[in-house]
C-alpha positions in Angstrom: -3.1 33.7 -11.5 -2.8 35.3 -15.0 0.2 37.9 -15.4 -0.9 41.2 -16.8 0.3 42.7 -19.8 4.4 44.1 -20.3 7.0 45.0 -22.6 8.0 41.6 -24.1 11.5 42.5 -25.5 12.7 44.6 -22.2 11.8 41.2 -20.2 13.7 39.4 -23.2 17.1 41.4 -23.0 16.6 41.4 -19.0 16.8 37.7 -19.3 19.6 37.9 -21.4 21.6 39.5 -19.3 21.0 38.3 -16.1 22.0 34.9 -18.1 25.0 36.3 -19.1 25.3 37.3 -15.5 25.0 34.2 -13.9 27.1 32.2 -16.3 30.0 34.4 -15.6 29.7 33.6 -12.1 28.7 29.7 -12.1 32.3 28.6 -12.7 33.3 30.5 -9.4 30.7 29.3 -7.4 31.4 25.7 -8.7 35.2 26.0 -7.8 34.1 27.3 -4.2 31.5 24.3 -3.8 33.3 21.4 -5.2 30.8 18.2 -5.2 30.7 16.2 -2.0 32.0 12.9 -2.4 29.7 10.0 -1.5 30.6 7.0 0.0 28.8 4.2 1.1 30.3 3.7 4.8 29.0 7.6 5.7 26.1 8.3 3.1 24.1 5.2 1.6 24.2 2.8 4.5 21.9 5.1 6.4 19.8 5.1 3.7 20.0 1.3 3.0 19.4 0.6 7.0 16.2 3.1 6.9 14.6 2.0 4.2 16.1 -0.8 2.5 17.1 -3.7 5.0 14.0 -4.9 6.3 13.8 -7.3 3.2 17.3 -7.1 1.8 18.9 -9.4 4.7 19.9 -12.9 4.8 17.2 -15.2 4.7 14.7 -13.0 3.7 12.2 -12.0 1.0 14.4 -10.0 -1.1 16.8 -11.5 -3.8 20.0 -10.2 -2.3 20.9 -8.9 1.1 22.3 -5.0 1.1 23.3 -4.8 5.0 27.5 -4.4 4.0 29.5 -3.0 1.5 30.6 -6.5 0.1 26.7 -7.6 0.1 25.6 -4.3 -2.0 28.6 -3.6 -4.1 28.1 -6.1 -6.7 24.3 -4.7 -7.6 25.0 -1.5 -7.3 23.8 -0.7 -11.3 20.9 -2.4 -10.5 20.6 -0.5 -7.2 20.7 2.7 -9.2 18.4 1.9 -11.8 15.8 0.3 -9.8 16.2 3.8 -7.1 16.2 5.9 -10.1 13.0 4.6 -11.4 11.5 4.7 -8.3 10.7 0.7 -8.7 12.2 0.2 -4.9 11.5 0.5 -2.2 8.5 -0.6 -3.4 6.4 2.6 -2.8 4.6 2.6 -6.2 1.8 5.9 -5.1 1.8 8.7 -7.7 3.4 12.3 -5.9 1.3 14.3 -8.0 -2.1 13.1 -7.5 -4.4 12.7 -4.5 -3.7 12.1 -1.0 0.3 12.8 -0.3 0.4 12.5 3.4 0.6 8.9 5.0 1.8 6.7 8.4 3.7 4.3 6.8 5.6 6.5 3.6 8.6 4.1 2.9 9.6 5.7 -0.6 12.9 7.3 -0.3 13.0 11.3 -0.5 14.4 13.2 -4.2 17.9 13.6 -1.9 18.2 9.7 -0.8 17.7 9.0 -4.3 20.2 11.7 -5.7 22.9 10.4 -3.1 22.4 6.3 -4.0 22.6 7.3 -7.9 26.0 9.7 -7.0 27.6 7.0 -5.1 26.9 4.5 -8.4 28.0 7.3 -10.9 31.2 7.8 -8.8 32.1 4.3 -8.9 30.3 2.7 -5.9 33.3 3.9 -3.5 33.4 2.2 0.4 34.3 4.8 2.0 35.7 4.6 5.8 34.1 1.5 7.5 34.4 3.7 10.6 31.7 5.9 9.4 29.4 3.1 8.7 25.8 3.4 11.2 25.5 0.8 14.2 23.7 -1.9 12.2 20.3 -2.9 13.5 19.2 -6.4 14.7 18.5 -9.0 11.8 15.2 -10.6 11.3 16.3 -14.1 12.0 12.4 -15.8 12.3 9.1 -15.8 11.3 8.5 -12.3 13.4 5.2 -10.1 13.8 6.1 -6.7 12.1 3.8 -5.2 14.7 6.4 -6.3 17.1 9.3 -4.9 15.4 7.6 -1.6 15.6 7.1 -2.0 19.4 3.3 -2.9 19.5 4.2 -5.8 21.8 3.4 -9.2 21.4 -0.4 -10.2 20.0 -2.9 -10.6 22.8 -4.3 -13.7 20.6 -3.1 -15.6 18.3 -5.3 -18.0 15.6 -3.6 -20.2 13.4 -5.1 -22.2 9.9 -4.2 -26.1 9.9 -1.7 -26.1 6.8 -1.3 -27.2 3.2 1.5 -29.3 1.8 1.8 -27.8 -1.6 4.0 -30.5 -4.1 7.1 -28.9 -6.1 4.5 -28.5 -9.0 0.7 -28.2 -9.1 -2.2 -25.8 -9.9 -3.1 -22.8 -8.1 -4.6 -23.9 -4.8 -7.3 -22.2 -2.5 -7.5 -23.7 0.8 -10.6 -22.5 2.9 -10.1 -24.2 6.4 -12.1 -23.0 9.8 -10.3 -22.1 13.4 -12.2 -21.3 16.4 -11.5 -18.0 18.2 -10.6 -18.7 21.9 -12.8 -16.2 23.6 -15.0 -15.7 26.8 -16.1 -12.3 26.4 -16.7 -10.1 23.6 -13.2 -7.8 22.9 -12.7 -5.0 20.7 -9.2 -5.1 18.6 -7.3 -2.0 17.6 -4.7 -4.1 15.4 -4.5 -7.4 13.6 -1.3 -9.0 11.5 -1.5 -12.4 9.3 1.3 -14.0 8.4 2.2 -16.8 7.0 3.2 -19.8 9.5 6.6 -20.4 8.6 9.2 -18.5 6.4 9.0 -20.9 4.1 5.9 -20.8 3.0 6.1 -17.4 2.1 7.1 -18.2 -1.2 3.8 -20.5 -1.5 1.2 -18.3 -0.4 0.5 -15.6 -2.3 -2.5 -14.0 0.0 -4.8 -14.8 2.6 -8.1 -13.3 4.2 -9.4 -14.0 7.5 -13.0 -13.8 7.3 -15.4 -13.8 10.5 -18.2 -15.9 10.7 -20.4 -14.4 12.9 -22.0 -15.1 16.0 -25.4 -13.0 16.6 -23.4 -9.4 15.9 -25.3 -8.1 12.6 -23.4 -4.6 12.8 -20.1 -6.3 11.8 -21.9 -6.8 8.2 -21.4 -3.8 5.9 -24.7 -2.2 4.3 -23.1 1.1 4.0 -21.7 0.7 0.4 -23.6 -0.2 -3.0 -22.6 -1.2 -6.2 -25.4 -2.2 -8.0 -26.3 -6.1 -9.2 -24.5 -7.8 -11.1 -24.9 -9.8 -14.8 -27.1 -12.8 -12.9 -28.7 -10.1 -10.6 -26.9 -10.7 -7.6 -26.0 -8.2 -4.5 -22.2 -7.5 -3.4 -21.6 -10.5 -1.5 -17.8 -10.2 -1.3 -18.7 -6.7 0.8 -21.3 -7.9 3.0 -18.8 -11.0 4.5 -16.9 -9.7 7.5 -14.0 -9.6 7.0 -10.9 -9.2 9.8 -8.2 -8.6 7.8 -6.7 -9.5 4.1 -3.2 -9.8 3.4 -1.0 -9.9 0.6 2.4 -9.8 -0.5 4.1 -6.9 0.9 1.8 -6.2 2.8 2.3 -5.5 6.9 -0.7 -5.3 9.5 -3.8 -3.1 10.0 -3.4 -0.7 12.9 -7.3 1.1 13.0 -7.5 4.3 13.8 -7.9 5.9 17.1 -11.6 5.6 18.5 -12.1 3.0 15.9 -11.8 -0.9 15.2 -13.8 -4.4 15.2 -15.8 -6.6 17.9 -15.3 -10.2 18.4 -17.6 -12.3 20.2 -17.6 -15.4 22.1 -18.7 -18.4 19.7 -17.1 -16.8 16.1 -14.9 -18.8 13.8 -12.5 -17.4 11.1 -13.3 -18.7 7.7 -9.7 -18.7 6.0 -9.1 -17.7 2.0 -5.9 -18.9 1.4 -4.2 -18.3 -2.6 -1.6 -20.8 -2.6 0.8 -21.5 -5.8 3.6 -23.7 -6.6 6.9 -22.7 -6.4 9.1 -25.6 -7.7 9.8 -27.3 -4.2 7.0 -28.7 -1.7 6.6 -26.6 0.9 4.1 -26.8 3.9 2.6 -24.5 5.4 -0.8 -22.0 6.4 -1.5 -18.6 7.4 -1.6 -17.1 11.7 -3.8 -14.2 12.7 -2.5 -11.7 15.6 -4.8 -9.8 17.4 -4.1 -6.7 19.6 -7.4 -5.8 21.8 -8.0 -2.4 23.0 -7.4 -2.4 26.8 -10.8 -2.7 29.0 -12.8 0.3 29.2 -10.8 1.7 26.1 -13.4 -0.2 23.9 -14.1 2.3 20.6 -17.1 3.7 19.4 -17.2 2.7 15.6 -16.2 0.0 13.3 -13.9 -0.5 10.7 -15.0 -1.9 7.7 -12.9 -3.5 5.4 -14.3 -3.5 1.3 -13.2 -4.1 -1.7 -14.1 -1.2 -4.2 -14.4 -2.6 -7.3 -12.6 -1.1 -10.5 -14.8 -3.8 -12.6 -18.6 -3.0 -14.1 -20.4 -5.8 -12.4 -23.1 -6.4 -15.2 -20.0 -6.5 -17.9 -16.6 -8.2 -15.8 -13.8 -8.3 -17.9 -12.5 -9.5 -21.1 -9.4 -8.3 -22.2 -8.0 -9.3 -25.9 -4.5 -10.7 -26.6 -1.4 -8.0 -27.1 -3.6 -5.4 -25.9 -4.1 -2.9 -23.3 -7.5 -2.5 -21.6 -9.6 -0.7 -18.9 -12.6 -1.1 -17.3 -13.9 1.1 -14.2 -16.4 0.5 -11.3 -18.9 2.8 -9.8 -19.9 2.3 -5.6 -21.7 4.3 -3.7 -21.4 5.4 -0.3 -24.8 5.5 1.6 -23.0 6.3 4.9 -20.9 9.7 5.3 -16.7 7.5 5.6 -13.5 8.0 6.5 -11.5 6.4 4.9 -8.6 4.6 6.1 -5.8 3.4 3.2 -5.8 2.0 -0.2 -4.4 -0.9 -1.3 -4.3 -1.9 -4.8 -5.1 -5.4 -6.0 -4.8 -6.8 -9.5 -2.8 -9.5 -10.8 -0.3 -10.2 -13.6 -1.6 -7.9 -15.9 -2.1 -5.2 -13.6 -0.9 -2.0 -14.7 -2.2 1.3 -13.3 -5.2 1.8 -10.2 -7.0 5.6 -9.5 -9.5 6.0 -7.0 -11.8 9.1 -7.8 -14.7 10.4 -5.8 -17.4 11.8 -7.4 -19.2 14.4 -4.6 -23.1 14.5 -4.1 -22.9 17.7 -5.9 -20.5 16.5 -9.1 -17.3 17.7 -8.2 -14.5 15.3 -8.8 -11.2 14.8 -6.2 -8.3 12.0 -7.0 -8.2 9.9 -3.7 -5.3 7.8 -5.1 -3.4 6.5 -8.0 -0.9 3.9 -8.8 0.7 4.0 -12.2 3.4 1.6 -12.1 1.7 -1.5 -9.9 3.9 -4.6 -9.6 2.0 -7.8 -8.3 5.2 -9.3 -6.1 4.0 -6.0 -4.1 0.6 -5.5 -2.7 1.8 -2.3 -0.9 -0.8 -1.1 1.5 -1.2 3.0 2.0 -1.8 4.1 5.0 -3.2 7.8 5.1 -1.9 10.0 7.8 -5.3 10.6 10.0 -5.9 14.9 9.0 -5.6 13.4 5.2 -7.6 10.9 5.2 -10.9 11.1 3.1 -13.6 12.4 4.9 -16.4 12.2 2.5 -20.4 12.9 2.8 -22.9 10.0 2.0 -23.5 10.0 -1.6 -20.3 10.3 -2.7 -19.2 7.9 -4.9 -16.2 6.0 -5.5 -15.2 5.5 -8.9 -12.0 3.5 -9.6 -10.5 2.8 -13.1 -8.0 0.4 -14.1 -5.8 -0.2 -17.0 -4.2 -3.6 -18.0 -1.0 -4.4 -20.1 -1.5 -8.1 -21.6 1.4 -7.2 -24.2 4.7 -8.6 -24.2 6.1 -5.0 -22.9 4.8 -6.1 -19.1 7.6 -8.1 -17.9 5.5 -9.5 -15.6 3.3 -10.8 -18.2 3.0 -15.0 -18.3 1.9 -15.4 -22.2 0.9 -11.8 -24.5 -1.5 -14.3 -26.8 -3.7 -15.4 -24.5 -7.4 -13.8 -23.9 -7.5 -12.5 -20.3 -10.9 -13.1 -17.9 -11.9 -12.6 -14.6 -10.9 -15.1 -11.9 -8.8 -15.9 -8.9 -6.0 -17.8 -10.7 -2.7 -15.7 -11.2 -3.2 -15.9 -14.2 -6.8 -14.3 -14.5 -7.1 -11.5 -13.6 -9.7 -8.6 -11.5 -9.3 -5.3 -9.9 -10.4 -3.7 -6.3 -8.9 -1.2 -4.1 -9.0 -2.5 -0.7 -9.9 0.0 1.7 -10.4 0.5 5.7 -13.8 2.4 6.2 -15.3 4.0 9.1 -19.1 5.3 9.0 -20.3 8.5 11.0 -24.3 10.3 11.2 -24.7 13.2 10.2 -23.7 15.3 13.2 -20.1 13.4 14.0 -19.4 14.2 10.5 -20.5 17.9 10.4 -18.3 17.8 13.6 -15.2 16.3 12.2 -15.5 18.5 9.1 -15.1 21.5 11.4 -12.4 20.0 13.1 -10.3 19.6 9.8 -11.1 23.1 8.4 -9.8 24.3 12.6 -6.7 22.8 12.0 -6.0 23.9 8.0 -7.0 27.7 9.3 -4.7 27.0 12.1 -1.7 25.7 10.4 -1.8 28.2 7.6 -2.0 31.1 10.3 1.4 29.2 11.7 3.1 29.3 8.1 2.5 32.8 7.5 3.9 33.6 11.1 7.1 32.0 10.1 7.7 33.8 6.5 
C-alpha cells in the first residue's frame, strides 16, 4: 500500500521530537527494567535439552556432549557463534522464502538464540544447579528415533548383510538383496533406516532401500517428467520404487494421514549403500523399520518418493576450478501432488538449493530454499499438512543450485580440481528429495476448497481476537 501525499518537514520535526521524547525517557525505563541475568542452570539447559541433546551426548554423533554445565562450558564461544549464525541446530531452511510451517521445525526460536548468546556475552555463568530441568534419558544404543518419539517398536524389521570397510580405502557402494518376510500384502504408514551398529555410522554416509517388485505396477512412478537425457534415456532413478532414502541427519518418513506404500508377498529390497573410509575398519550395513497401518486402516493413495533434479539432463555438470557454479532442472508434474517435504542433496561443494514451481498459467511460488547447506547434514523438512504444496498437474518444478568449489567452502576437499557429476564425495550432483502424493481431478478440486475453508476460517478467528 502506497502512502498518499503530506507535509514532509511537519512529519520531520514530529519525528524529531518524539525522538527527543523518547530518549529522555529510555534511561528511566532502563533503570526500572534492569537486564535479566542468564544462567545456564535456569535458562540454557532447557534450551540445550529441547533442542540440542539429542546428538550432543556421550557416545554420540556430535563432537562434544552439552548435557551439564562442566560438558558445555568449555565451548561455549563456539556455542555462540555456531547459535548466532544459525549453523546449529542444524536447521539450515531460509525464514523468508517459501513454505514456513513444518512437523519436525528443530531451529531454535530469535529468543532461544538471544538467551544462549547473553549467557556467553555475560561470561557463560552456572547459575543455581537447583534450577537445572530433570535431565532426560540418554541414548545409550543403536535406537529407532521413531521409538523415542513414541511410535512404538517397528512391526518389521529388514536388515542388509554388512561390509567390513578397512581403515583406508575408496568410496564403496555395496548393493546387497534381503527378502521381505511377508504373507499378505500390508500397507506401511512409517519406515526408519539406520545403520546397524553405532559404529558404522561414521562409515556410511547414505543408504536407499529400493523395492523390487512383485506384480504391483502402481508402486512405479509415471506421474513426473523430466525429459531425456544426453544419450536419450528416460528418468530411471524416478521410475525405481523406492521405500525410503536416508542420509546423514536424517530421521524417518512418517506419510501422511490417508497416505503411504503397499508391500507384497514375494518383494525384495534392493540396498544402495555410500560407504567411505574413516581411518579405522569398521563393519557394518544398514536395517529398515517398518510400521504398517493397522488392518482395515489400509490408505487410499501412495507416496512417492522422487528425486527432482536441479541438473539439465542433456548438459550434467561441469564446474571449473576456484569457481562458483549453477545449474537448474526443469520436471514436470503430469499428476495434480501434494507434496510432502524437501530434502536437499548435494555433496562437498554444495552450497545453496531453491525449489520453485512454475503454475500451468506462469505464475511463480518459492516452495523451498536452502542457502547455507552443509553435507554432514542431510536435514529432511517436513511440511506441516495445511502447508504443504498442493499443486495442479502441469505445474512444474524448477530447482536451481549453486556450487562453491573455491577455497572459501570449508568443506571443500581441493579448490583446483575440475568438479563432475558422480556418486563419489567428491563429485558432485543435485536433487531435492521429495515425498509425493497424486490426486484426480475431483479429490484435488476438493482439497483445494478445503484449504481455502480453513484460511477463511482462521482469518475470521484473528480478526475476532484484535
Amino acid at each position: 500500500m502506497t502512502a498518499g501525499p503530506f507535509p514532509r518537514c511537519r512529519s520531520i520535526h514530529a519525528g524529531w521530537a518524539l525522538s527527543a521524547l523518547f530518549s529522555i525517557a529510555a534511561p528511566a525505563l532502563a533503570a526500572d527494567t534492569p537486564a535479566k541475568p542468564v544462567t545456564f542452570s535456569k535458562d540454557v539447559a532447557p534450551i540445550f535439552q529441547a533442542k540440542c541433546q539429542e546428538c550432543h551426548q556421550p557416545n554420540s554423533i556430535a563432537p562434544m556432549s552439552l548435557i551439564s554445565f562442566q560438558d558445555a562450558r568449555p565451548w561455549a564461544r563456539s556455542i555462540k557463534e555456531r547459535v548466532a549464525t544459525r549453523q546449529m541446530p542444524p536447521w539450515h531452511i531460509d525464514k523468508s522464502v517459501g513454505v514456513q510451517k513444518f512437523k519436525n521445525d528443530m531451529s531454535l526460536t530469535d529468543e532461544q538464540v538471544d538467551t544462549i548468546v547473553r549467557w556467553v556475552d555475560a561470561g557463560a555463568p552456572q547459575g543455581d544447579p537447583k534450577d537445572l530441568p530433570a535431565p532426560k534419558p540418554l541414548v545409550t544404543d543403536n535406537e529407532w528415533q521413531a521409538v523415542r518419539d513414541g511410535f512404538g517398536k517397528p512391526d518389521l524389521i529388514v536388515k542388509s548383510s554388512e561390509y567390513t570397510m578397512p581403515a583406508e580405502h575408496q568410496d564403496v557402494w555395496y548393493r546387497p538383496m534381503s527378502e521381505i518376510a511377508l504373507s499378505e500384502p500390508r500397507w506401511v504408514k512409517l519406515v526408519e533406516i539406520r545403520p546397524t551398529n553405532l559404529k558404522s555410522r561414521k562409515i556410511i554416509h547414505h543408504s536407499i532401500a529400493y523395492l523390487v517388485l512383485n506384480n504391483d505396477p502402481e508402486a512405479v512412478n509415471t506421474g513426473t517428467a523430466n525429459g531425456p537425457d544426453r544419450f536419450g534415456g528416460d528418468d530411471l532413478v524416478n521410475r525405481r520404487p523406492q521405500l525410503m532414502e536416508w542420509a546423514i541427519g536424517k530421521g524417518y518418513d512418517l506419510f501422511r494421514p490417508g497416505t503411504g506404500k503397499l508391500l507384497v508377498p514375494g518383494e525384495k529390497i534392493s540396498w544402495d549403500q555410500h560407504i567411505h573410509a574413516v581411518g579405522e575398519e569398521v563393519t557394518g550395513g544398514s536395517e529398515i523399520g517398518i510400521w504398517f497401518y493397522k488392518k482395515g486402516e489400509e490408505p487410499k493413495k501412495r507416496s512417492y518418493l522422487i528425486g527432482f533434479t536441479g541438473i539439465d539432463r542433456a548438459k550434467m555438470l561441469d564446474i571449473p576450478p576456484n569457481s562458483m557454479a549453477m545449474t537448474e532442472g526443469f520436471t514436470v508434474l503430469k499428476e495434480n501432488a501434494l507434496i510432502e517435504n524437501f530434502q536437499p542433496h548435494f555433496h562437498l561443494r554444495g552450497k545453496s538449493m531453491q525449489v520453485e514451481a512454475i503454475l500451468p498459467d506462469g505464475s511463480k511460488q518459492v516452495i523451498s530454499y536452502v542457502g547455507n547447506f552443509n553435507f554432514n547434514w542431510m536435514t529432511n523438512y517436513i511440511y506441516d499438512d495445511d502447508a504443504a504444496p498442493l499443486l495442479p498437474k502441469g505445474t512444474v518444478i524448477h530447482v536451481t543450485a549453486w556450487y562453491d568449489n573455491t577455497k572459501a567452502n570449508k568443506n571443500n576437499p581441493d579448490s583446483d580440481q575440475w568438479v563432475g557429476y558422480g556418486d563419489r564425495t567428491v563429485d558432485e550432483m543435485a536433487h531435492a528429495w521429495m515425498n509425493v502424493v497424486y490426486f484426480n481431478d475431483a479429490d484435488y478440486k476438493e482439497l483445494v476448497a478445503e484449504r481455502k475453508a480453513k484460511m477463511v476460517k482462521t482469518t475470521n478467528d484473528a480478526e475476532k481476537q484484535q
